[in-house]
N, C-alpha and C positions, 0 to 999 in steps of 0.2 A: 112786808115792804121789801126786805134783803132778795125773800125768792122771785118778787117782781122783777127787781133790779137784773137779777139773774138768768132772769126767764130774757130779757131783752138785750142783753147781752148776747144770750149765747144765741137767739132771731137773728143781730147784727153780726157774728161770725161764719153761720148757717148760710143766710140767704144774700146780707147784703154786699160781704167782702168778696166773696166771686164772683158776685156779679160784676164790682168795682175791679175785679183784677182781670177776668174775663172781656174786659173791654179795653186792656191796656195795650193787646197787641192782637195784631188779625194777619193770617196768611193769606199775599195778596197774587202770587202766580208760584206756579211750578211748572218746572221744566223736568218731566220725566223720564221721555224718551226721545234722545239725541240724537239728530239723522245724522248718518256714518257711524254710529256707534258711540255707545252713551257711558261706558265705564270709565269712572273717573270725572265723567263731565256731569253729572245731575246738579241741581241745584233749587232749591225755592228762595222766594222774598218773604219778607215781615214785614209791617208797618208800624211803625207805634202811633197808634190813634187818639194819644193825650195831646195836650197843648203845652206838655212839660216834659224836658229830659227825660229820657228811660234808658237808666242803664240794662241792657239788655246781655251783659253776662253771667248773669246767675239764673238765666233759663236753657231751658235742655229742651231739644228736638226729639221727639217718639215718633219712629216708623217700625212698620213691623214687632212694636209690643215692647223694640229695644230702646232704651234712654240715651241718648245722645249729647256729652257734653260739651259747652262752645268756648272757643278759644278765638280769640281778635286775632286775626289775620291781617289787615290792611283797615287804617283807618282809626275810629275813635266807639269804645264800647257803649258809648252816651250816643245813644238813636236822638236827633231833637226832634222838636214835635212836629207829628206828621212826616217823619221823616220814615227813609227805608234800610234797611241789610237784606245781604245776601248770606245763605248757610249755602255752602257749597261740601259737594262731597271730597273734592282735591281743588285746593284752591291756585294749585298752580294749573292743572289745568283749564281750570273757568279763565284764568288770566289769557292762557294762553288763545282760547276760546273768546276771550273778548278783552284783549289788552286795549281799548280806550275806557274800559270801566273804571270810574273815581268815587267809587260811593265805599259804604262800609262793607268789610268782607268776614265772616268768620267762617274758621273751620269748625267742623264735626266730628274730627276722627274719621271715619268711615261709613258711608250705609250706600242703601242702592234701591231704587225708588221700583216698585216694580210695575213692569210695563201694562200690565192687567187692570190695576188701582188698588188702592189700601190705604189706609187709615193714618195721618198725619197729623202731629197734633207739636203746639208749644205747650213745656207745663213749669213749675217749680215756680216760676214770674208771674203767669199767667193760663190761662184756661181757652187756649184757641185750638180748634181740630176743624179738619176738609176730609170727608170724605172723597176722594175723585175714581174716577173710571176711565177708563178707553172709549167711551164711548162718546163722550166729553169732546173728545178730539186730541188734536195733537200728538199722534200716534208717527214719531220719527219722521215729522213732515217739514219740519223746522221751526211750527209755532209751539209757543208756550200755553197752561192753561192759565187764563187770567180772570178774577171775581171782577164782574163788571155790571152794575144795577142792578147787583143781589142776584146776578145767575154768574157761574161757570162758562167763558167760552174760548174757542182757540183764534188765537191771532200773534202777529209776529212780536218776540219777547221786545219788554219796554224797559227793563234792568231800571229802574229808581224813577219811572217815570210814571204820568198818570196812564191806568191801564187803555187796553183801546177799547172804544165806543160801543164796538163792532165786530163781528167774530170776521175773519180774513173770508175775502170771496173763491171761490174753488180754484181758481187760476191762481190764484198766491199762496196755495198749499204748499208750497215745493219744497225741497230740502236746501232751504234755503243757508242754515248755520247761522254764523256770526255776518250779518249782513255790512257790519261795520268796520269789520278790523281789518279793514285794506284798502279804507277810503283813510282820507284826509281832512274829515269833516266829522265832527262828532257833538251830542249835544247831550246837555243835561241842567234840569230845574234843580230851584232850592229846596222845592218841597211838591207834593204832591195830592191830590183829592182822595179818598178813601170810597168805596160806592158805599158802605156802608154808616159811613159819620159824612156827612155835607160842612166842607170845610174850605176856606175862602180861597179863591185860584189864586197863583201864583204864577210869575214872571220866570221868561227863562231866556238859557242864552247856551250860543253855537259858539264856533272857531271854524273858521274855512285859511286851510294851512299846509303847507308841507310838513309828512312823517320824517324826512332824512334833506341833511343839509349838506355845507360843506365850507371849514374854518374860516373865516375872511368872506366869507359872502353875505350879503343883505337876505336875510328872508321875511318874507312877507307875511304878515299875521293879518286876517280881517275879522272884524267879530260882527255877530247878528245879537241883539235884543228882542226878542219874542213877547210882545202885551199879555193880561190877561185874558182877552178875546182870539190870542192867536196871530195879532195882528206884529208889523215891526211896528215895536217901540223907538216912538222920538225922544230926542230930548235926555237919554238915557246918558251914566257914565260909564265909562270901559277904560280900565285900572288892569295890568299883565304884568303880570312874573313870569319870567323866562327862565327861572331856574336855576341862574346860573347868578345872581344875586342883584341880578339889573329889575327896574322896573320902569315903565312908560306907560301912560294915557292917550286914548284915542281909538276911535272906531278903527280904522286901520296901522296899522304898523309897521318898520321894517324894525330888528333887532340883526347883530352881526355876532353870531357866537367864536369865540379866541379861542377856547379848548376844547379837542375833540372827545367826547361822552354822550352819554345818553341826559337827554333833561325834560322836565315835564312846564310845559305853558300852560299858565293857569287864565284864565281871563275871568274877572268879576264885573255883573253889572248892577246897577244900581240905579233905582229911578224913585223919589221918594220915600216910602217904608218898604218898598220890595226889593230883593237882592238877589241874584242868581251866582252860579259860580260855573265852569267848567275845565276841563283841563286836555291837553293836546300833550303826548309824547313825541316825542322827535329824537332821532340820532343824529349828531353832527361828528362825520369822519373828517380826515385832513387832507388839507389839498394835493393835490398827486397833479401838477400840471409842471411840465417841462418845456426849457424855454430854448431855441435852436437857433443859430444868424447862416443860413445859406446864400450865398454868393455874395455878390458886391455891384456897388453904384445903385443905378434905376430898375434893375432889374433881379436883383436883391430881393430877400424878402427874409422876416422871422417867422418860422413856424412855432404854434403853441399846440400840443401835445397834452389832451384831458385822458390822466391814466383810471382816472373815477369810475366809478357802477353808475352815476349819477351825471347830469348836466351840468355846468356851470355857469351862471347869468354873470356875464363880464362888463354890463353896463356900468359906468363908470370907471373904470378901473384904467390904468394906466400902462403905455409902454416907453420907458425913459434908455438914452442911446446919445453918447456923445453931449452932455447938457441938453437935449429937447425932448421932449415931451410929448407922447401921443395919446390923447384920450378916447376911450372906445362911445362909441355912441349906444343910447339905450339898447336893449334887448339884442346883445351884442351876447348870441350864444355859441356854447362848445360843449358838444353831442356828449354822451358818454365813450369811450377807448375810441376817441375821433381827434381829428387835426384840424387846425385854422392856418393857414397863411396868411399872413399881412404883408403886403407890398411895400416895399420901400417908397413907391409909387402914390402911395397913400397914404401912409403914415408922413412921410415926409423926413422920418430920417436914417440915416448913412449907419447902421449897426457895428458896431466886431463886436466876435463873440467874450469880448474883455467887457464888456461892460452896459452889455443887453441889460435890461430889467424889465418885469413886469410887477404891478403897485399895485395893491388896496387901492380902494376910495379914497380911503383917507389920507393914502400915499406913505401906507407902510409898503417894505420892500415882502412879495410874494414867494419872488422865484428870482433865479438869476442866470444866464447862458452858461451850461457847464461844457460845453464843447467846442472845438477851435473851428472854426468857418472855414464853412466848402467850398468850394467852386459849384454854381450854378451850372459848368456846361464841361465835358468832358478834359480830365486835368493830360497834360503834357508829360513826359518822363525825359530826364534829359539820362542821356545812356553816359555810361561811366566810361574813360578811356582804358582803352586795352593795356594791357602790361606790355611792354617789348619785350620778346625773348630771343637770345644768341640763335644763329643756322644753326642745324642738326650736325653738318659735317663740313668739310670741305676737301675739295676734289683734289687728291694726291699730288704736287707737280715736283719742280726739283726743289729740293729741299731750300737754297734760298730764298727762291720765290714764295714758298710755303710760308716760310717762318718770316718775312715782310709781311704778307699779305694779312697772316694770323695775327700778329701784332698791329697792323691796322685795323682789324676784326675788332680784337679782342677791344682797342681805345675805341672805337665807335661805337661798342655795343653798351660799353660803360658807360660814356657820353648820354649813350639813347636810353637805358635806362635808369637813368636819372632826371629827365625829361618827362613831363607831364604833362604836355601843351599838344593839342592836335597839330600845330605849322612846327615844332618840333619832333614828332613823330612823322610827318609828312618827309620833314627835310633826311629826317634817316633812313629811312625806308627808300627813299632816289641815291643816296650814297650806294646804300645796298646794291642795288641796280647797277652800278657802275664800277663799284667791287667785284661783282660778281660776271658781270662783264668782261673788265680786265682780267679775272683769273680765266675765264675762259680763253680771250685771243693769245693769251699767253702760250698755255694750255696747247691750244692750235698749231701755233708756230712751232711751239718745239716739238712737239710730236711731226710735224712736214719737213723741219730740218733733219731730224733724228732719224726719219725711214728714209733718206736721198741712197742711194748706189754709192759709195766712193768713185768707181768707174765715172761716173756719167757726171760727177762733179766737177769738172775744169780742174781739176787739179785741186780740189779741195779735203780736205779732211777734216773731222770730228775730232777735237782732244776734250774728254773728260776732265773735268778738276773737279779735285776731293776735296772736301772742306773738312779742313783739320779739326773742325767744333765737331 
């Protein structure tokens, strides 16, 4: 009896527990050879084909004969059922290679798939091995090899999704890469069909969204619900986290991010017993928009200045000036490193540069005029008046005419530079003229008294006087 017991025992350790563990996980595409060059970039998927959690860290990846142990990268080491991971050979590069990816990620350490084919296998967990080849396809063309109806074929990678139908038609061979990481649309189920185990479809769901935003702006979120025939799902719910601790419901959405960072939007849908999840990354930088008041009255205007990489949708948003209020109408944009004028004309009001605004929606304050108002049309300079400066010299005469004239001089020049009115500078400047004047006829005379003949004088003579000073 005992060596019965024994004999069937050790039948149930022999035949039936690998079978049972051989069936706990299947490798469901590999990406071998990576068009522009594959180091660092390889990667394959796993599926767990139970209907129950499988912690899937206590299995090891074998290529080329070596063991490979796995380390959770991104994500949760519990695969659930029918669920997928990626073993990546650099998981910063697959990221970088496919940053909308949201599924499970583990590292490897290191290996390197080779281009030829060779022997790939999970073990320690479970008992799955793929022989592939080059011949298979997907020889640096951009597709992946994926198990699809119990054969190997090449078509564009589906990273956690069910694989494709179809090997890709020779026109979609191309070195295509990462077909997704520079759109703004991205998608992903909750679970996925196995070709090998027939397992009930599942419901899925998109994001159609902007990658990069910009602080104080509405952006727009829309989600899609995918049936299980493919079809859009009605009726569905659409539940979003923006990452930044808000949450709202609704096929579409605007959220307005306050802190500039990176954040991941999650959108879940839900329709009955099925549920899908997906997620959208997005950068939100800070607004760089500068606020200007050039000229005045109607013909006036405030220039708005987008110092951004990025656009700006200013629908709604506000321009306040003297107590009034101008609000922008929908789809009221500003280019990237572009300018808008708004007319005085139009807006309707009378700006300085004291007390310009531009608003939120919601009528927080954005920006404010940091510069003092121009003129609109070429400025005037009023010129400074000239200094008055004393004559250089004055022309030798008889000594008391001199020292008259110089003492007139001197109080007038005093007078005049003290003066800083142009009809004061006018009135000294004709003094001038008339001083200068009279030194001359002076000047004159005595010089035609001074040179006469005594002879021819009627009896007149010259007498000198000396001044005792």
């Amino acid at each position: 009896m005992r060596k019965q017991i024994a004999k069937i025992a050790l039948y149930v350790l022999l035949f039936i527990v690998p079978a049972l563990t051989s069936a706990q996980v299947s490798i469901t595409e590999i990406m071998y050879d990576v068009a522009g060059g594959d180091t660092g970039r390889e990667w394959i998927e796993v599926r767990n084909d139970t209907s129950s959690p499988f912690d899937f860290s206590f299995c090891k990846f074998t290529e080329s004969g070596t063991n490979h142990s796995l380390t959770i990268f991104k994500g949760d080491s519990m695969l659930p059922p029918n669920g997928f991971a990626v073993i990546a050979d650099s998981p910063e590069k697959f990221l970088a290679d496919w940053p909308n990816f949201s599924g499970i990620l583990f590292d490897s350490g290191a290996f390197s798939l080779l281009n030829t084919g060779e022997v790939l296998a999970i073990t320690s967990c479970a008992d799955a091995s793929v022989n592939y080849t080059s011949d298979l396809g997907a020889a640096g063309d951009g597709n992946s090899l994926q198990f699809s109806n119990s054969v190997w074929i090449s078509a564009p990678p589906t990273l956690g999704l069910v694989n494709a139908s179809s090997p890709a038609p020779a026109q979609e061979n191309q070195s295509a890469g990462n077909t997704s990481s520079n759109t703004s649309t991205t998608t992903q189920t909750s679970s996925a069909s196995n070709s090998n185990f027939p397992t009930e479809p599942q419901i899925s769901a998109r994001i159609e969204g902007p990658t990069r935003s910009i602080v104080g702006t509405g952006t727009v979120f829309r989600g899609f619900a995918i049936g299980l025939q493919k079809e859009p799902l009605d009726g569905a719910r659409f539940t979003w986290s923006f990452g930044d601790g808000s949450m709202k419901e609704g096929e579409t959405v605007q959220h307005t991010f306050l802190i500039p960072s990176s954040y991941i939007v999650v959108l879940n849908v839900s329709s009955g017993k099925y549920s899908a999840s997906v997620r959208l990354p997005i950068t939100v930088i800070p607004l760089s928009i500068s606020l200007s008041v050039v000229g005045e009255g109607e013909k006036g205007f405030i220039m708005l200045h987008n110092d951004a990489s990025v656009e700006v949708d200013l629908s709604y948003w506000q321009l306040r000036s003297g107590g009034k209020t101008f609000v922008f109408p929908p789809h009221t944009i500003i280019l990237a490193k572009a300018d808008v004028p708004i007319s005085n004309q139009i807006s309707g009001l009378l700006p300085s540069a004291h007390d310009a605004e531009l608003l939120y929606m919601n009528g927080e304050v954005a920006t404010r005029a940091q510069i003092q108002a121009v003129s609109s049309s070429p400025s005037t300079v009023t010129p400074s008046t000239p200094a008055v400066s004393k004559p250089a010299a004055v022309v030798a005469q008889p000594a008391a005419v001199v020292k008259a004239v110089a003492r007139e001089v001197e109080a007038e020049s005093i007078e005049a530079s003290s003066t800083t009115t142009p009809e004061a500078t006018h009135s000294s400047s004709l003094k001038w003229f008339l001083l200068l004047g009279g030194i001359v006829f002076v000047g004159a005379g005595a010089y035609w008294v001074g040179g006469r003949d005594p002879k021819a004088g009627h009896g007149y003579s010259i007498i000198e006087e000396h001044d005792p000073s």
